[in-house]
N, C-alpha and C positions, 0 to 999 in steps of 0.2 A: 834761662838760657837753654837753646836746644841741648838736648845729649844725643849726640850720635848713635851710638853704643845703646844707649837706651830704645833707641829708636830699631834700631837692628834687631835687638835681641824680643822685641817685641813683635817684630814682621810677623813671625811663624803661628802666633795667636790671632794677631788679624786674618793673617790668609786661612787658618782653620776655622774662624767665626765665618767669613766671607758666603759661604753656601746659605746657611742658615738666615744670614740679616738677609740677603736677596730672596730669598724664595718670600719668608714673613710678608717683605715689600711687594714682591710680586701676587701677592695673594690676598692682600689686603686693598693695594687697588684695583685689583680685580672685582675683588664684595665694594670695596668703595665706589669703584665708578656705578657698577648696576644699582645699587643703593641712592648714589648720586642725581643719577637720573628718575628712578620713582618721585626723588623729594621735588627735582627743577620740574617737572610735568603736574605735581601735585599744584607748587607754587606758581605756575605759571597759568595755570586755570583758576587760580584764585577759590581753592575747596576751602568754605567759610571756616571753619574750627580747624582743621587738619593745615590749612597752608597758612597759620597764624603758628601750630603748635609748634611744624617743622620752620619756621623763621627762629622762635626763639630756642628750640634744640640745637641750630646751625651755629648762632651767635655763642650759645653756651660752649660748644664744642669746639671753635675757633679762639672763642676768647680764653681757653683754660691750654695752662701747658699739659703736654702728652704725659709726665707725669701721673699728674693728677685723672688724669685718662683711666691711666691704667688703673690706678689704685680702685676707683668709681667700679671698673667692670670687674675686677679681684674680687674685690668682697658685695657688688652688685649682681652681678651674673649667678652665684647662686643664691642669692634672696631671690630671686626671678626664678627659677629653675623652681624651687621651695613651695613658693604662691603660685607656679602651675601646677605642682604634686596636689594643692590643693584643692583644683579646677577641675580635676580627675586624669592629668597627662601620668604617664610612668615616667617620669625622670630623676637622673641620680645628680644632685648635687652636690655631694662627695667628690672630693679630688679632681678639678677640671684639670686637664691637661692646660700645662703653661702653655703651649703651641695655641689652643682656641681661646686663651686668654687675650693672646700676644694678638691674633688673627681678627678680633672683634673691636679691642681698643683703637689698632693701628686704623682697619679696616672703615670703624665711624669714624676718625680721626680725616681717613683721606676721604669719607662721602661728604664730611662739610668744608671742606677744600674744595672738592672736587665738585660738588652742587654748585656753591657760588662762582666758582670758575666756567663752567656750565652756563651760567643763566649770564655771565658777562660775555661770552662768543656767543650764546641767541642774540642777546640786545646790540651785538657790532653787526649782527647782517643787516642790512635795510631792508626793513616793511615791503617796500616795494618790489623787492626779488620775489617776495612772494606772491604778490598782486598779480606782478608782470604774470607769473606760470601758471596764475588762476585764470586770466583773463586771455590765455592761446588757449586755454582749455583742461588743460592739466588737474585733478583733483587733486583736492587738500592734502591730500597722505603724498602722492606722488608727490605736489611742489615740495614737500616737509624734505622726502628723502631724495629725490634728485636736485634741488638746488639751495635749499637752506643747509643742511646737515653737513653737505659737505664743504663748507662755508664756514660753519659754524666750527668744524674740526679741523680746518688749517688756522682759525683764531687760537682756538685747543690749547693745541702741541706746546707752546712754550712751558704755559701752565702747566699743562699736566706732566709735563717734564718734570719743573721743580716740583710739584709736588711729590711726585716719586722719588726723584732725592731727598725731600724731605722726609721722605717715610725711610731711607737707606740710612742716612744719616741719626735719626729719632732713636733708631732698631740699636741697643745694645747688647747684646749676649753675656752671662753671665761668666 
């Protein structure tokens, strides 16, 4: 049953977490989208090894809860840091701040979200928008970014809405 009271007395924790879960969100798909898009342009020129790797990275990253996300880059992110000390980088993998913890997890979290959301607004525009702006004369980059792209970003927006809720909503604060 709701408690009221419960609910009240808890508001003052939420509104004091509130900055913190938005900025994590905000920041994560910010790395997620640019991340995102690397993987849809890899995958969509079909790069033989690399656009097989990133299919099954997406599916693993999709398929497992954020939990388990987290955990993965916890105790993954300095075994990585560790095996570049090896490589010859100067890195400390000592005490990562919870913040680039939070910001990597959430962050791959929203590029395989946000990849496959991606590559489903490329495949709603029609082939043909793009033919049409080859054939008045237009070059490839130009059709891409005056008629495809933005085409592609009003299919977007729903998507990339909820996914950003979904990174608001994921984000808990201690």
């Amino acid at each position: 049953m709701f408690d009221l009271n419960f609910a009240k007395d808890s508001f003052n924790q939420i509104l004091a977490a509130t900055p913190l879960t938005l900025i994590v969100a905000l920041v994560a798909t910010i790395i997620g989208l640019g991340l995102a898009i690397l993987v849809v342009i890899a995958r969509e020129k079909r790069i033989p090894v690399l656009s097989q790797f990133l299919a099954i990275l997406v599916s693993f990253i999709r398929g497992t809860p954020i939990l388990v996300q987290l955990y993965v880059v916890y105790y993954g992110l300095p075994q990585l840091l560790v095996l570049m000390n090896e490589w010859g980088w100067n890195t400390n993998p000592n005490g990562l701040p919870a913040i680039i913890i939070a910001f990597s997890a959430y962050g791959l979290n929203a590029m395989a979200n946000l990849s496959e959301s991606i590559r489903a607004a490329y495949h709603s525009v029609d082939f043909g928008q793009y033919e049409a702006a080859l054939s008045i004369g237009m070059t490839p980059f130009r059709a891409m970014t005056q008629i495809v792209i933005p085409q592609l970003i009003i299919n977007l927006i729903p998507n990339f809405t909820n996914i950003f809720l979904d990174l608001i909503k994921a984000y808990n604060t201690p």
